[in-house]
N, C-alpha and C positions, 0 to 999 in steps of 0.2 A: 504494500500500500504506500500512497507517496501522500505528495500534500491534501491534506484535507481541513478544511472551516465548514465547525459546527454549530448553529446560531444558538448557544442555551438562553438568551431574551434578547426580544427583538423591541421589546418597548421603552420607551424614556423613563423618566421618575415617577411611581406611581403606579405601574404595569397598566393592564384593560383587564377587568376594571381596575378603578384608581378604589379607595376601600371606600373613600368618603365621597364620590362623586355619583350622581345619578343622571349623568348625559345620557342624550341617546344610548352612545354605543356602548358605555359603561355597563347599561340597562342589558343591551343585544349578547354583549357577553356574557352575562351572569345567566340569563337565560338559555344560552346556547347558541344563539342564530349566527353568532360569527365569532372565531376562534378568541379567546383569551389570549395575552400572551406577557409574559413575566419581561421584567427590566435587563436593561443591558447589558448583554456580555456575549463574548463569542472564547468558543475554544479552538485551539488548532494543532497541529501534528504534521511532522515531516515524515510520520513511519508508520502510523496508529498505534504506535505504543505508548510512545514517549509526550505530554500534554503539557501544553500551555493555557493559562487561561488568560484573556486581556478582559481588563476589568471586572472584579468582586461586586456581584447585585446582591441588595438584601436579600434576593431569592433565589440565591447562590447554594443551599440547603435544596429545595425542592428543582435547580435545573442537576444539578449532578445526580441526583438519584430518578430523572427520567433520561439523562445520556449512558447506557451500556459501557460506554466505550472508557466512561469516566470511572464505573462500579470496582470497589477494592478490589484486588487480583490474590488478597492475603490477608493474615489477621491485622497486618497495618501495611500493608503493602499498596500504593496506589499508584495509578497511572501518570498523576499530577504532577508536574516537576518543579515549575515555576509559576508566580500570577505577574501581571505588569498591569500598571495602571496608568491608563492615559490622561488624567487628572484627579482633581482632590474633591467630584463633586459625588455628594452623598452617594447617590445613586452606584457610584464606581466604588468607592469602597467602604460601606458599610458590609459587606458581604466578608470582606477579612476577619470580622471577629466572629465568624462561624466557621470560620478554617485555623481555630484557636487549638485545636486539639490535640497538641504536640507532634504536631505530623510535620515533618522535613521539608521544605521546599524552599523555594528564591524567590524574592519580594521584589519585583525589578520596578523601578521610577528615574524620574530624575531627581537632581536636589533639591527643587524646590518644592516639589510632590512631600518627597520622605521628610520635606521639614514640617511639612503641614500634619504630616501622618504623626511624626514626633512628638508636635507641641500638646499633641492630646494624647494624654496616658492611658487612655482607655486601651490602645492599639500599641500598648508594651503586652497584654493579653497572648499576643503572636509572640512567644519566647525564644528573643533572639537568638538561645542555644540552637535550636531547631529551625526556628526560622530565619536565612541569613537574610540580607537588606543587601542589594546590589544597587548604590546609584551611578544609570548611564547618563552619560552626556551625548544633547543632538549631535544627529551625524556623526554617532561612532560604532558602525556593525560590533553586535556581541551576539554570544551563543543563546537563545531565548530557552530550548529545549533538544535534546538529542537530534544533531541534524538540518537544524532550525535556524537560520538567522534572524537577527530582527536588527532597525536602525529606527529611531526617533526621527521625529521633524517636525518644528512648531506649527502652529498650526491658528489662525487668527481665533480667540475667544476672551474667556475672561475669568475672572479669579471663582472660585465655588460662591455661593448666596451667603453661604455662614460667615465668609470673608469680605464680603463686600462689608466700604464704607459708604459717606454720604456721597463720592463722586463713584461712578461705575462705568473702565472704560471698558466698550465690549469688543474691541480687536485687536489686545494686546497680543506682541507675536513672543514667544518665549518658551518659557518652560511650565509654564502654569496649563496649559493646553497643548498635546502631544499627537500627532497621528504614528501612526508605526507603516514602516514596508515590513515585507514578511518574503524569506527566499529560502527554498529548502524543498525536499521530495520532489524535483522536478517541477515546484509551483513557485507561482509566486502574489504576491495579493497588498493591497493596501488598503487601512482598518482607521476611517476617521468617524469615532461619534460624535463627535461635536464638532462644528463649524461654523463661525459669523459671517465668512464671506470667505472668497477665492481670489488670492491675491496671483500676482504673475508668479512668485515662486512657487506655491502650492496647483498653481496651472501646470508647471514646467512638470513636476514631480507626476500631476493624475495623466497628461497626454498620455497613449498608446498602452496604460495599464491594463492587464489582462484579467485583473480582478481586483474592485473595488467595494468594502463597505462603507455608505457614506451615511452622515446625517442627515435625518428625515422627520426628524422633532414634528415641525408643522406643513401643512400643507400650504396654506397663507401666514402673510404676517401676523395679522390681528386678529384669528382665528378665535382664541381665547378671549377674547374681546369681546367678539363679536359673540360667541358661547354664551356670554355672561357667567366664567368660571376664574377671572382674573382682567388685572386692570396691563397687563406687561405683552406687549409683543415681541416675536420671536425676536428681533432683534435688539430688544434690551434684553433679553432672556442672553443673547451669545449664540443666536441659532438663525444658521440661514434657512429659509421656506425653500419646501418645492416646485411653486408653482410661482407665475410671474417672470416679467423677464429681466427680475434678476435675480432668481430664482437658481435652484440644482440643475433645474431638467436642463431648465435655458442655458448655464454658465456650463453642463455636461456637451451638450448637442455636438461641439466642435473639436472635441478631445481626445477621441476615438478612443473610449475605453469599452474592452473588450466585455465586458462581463460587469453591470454595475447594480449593487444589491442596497437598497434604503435598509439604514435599521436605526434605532433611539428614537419610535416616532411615539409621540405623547398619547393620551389615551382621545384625543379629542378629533385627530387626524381622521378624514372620512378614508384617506386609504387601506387603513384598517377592514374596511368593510367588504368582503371582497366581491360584492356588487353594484358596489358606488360608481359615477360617472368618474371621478379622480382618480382612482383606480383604475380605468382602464385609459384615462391618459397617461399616466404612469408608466404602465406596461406599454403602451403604444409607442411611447417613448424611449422601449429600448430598458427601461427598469423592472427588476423582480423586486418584490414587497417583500424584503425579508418576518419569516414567522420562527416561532418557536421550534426548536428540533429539526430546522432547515440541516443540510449540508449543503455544501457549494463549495466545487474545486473550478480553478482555474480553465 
């Protein structure tokens, strides 16, 4: 087996349903009529043995005990080798202190990540005996899992909500907001959840990619807004829309990437529905709606 990406949640903060919201689709889930789907994270592998996870969802518990490929091989033996996080927003790692359980593996971030993880003691729980802390810096390939590369690269966003002050910039380019390339088992793939826009270096980086997961938070700006579920659009949120033209689809169309999969999309997104008109402009568009327990190889 060679590269493979595993979606374990395809949804933003909150999953579908969110616990406290009774939108529509919130509603359409809980009842059945369109798939649920828990918050984001995606695993990957250069071999199907050896496992990375990029970013810890609080539902980090219940997606590894519906991926197989994740299930112990031993009385503590696991597939897991390393997690990496592509920033410090809840959503990405609150799901670390459920992988508390003295179990081995490498904490990949960068430094500005692990300082934020540091300054809250809750997350010394991951006992650095077992669990070691590797901070990369952009633009420097390291071993992510057996076989595996991975390389950081900023990525336009903005600091986690818990962090925000009274000014909020939302297209800070750095280390606080991370995408990953991924090269290993004959694949190759690039992993951005979060995006405020596309700047020409992150153009340079998505041209002629053979597989991309990108952020798909909202389908318009003011969607939420417009809900009556919040006063913030995606773009004070640090999330660029998919629709509009200056939008994913739109700033996608010219870049000729091979394979482009949405996931972190909030629980409000009509593309969630997979009967919606947005949805099949979506897909018409050359995008699969990343879901729960997806695979996608290159």
């Amino acid at each position: 087996m060679g590269f493979r990406a595993h979606i374990l949640g395809a949804a933003a903060g909150g999953g579908l349903p969110q616990w406290n919201c009774g939108c529509a689709q919130c509603d359409m889930a809980r009842a059945g009529t369109i798939p649920a789907q828990t918050q984001s994270s995606l695993a990957v592998t250069a071999n199907g043995r050896d496992w990375a996870i990029l970013n810890a969802s609080p539902d980090i518990r219940q997606q590894l005990a519906a991926c197989a490929a994740l299930h112990p091989t031993g009385l503590r033996e696991v597939p897991l080798t390393s997690v990496l996080v592509t920033n410090g927003d809840i959503d990405h790692v609150a799901g670390l202190l459920t992988l508390r359980e003295m179990q081995a593996f490498t904490l990949f971030a960068t430094a500005g990540i692990h300082e934020v993880l540091a300054a809250n003691p809750i997350f010394a729980a991951l006992n650095e005996s077992v669990v070691e802390r590797e901070t990369v810096a952009l633009g420097q390939p390291f071993d992510l899992a057996r076989g595996l590369r991975a390389e950081l690269f900023p990525v336009p966003g903005k600091v986690p909500l818990y962090l925000e002050g009274e000014t909020v910039e939302t297209e800070l380019v750095g280390e606080q907001t991370v995408g990953v390339h991924l090269e290993g088992g004959g694949g190759e793939a690039l992993y951005i959840p979060g995006c405020a826009t596309l700047n020409d270096g992150l153009r340079g980086r998505l041209r002629g990619a053979p597989l991309v997961f990108f952020d798909g938070t909202l389908w318009r700006d003011d969607e939420m807004v417009r809900a009556g579920l919040g006063a913030k659009t995606g773009k004070r949120m640090g999330h660029i829309s998919m629709s509009g033209p200056d939008g994913s689809i739109a700033e996608f169309a010219d870049l000729d990437v091979a394979k482009k999969v949405f996931v972190h999309m909030n629980n409000t997104n009509p593309v969630l529905n997979p009967g919606s008109a947005e949805r099949a402009e979506a897909e018409a568009a050359g995008w699969i709606i990343g879901q729960d327990g997806m695979e996608v190889s290159p």
